[in-house]
N, C-alpha and C positions, 0 to 999 in steps of 0.2 A: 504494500500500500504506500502511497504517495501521499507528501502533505494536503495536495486538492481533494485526494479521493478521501482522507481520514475527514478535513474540515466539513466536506457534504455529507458524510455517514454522521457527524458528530450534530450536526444544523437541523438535518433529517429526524435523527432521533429526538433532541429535544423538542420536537413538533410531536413528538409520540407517531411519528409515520414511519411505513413500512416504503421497501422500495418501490413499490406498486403505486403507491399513493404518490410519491412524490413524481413518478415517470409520468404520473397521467396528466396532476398538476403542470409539470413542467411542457406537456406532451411530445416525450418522446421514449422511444422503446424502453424496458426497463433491464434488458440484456443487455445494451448501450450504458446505464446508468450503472448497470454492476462492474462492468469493465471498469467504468469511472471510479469508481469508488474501489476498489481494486489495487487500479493504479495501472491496469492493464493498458490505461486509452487515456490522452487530455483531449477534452472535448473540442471542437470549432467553436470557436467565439461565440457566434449565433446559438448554439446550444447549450453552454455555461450562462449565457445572460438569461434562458429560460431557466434554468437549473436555479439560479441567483434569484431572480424573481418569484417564483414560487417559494422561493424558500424567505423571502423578504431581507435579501442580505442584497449588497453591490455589486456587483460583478466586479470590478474592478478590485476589490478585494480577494473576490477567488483567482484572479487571474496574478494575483499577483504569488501565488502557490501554485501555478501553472507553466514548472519551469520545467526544460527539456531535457534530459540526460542525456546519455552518451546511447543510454538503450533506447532511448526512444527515436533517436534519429538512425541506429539501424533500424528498426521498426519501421520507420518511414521508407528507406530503401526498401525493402521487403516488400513495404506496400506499392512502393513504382514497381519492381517486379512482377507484381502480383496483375498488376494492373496493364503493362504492356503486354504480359502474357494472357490475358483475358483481352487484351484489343485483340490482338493475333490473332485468337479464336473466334471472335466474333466476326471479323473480316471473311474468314472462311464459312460461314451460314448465309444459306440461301434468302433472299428476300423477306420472305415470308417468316422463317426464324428468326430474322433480323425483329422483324415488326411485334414477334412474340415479346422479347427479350425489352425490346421498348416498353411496351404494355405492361409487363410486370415488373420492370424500372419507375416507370410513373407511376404508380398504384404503389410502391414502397419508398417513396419521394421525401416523402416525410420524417421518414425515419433516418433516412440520410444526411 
């Protein structure tokens, strides 16, 4: 766990909430918020300011516990990896897969 992820479990709690409660408040997925809290994930900006607001704190306070280590920026390569190699494959689908792959892109848009 990270200082971000311990201060939102700890914000969390004294609201007497579970992480369901605060993922919904905040609305976003609550396997995203457990990463957070973790320490697995720092959130996008856009997504700690919901996390902060639901939770009635600043955001710029959590952000300021939203610092990057050394793992987290191999993490990030991993994820350009992850992600060239999922273009690749997607370039190789036909049309019509293509337009599947959209549709269930924008339908979990949110959660993104």
């Amino acid at each position: 766990m990270n200082l971000l992820g311990a201060k939102i479990r700890e914000l969390r709690r004294k609201l007497g909430w579970d992480q369901m409660t605060l993922a919904e408040k905040a609305k976003i997925d609550v396997g995203y918020l457990s990463r957070i809290e973790n320490g697995r994930l720092i959130p996008r900006t856009d997504n700690l300011k919901k996390i902060a607001e639901a939770l009635g704190t600043q955001a710029e306070e959590l952000e300021k516990l939203a610092v990057r280590t050394p793992n987290d920026l191999s993490q990030v390569i991993t994820q350009k990896e992850f992600v060239s190699d999922f273009m690749r494959r997607i370039e190789q689908l036909s049309p019509e897969q293509k337009k599947q792959i959209e549709k269930i892109l924008k339908g979990r848009k949110s959660e993104l």
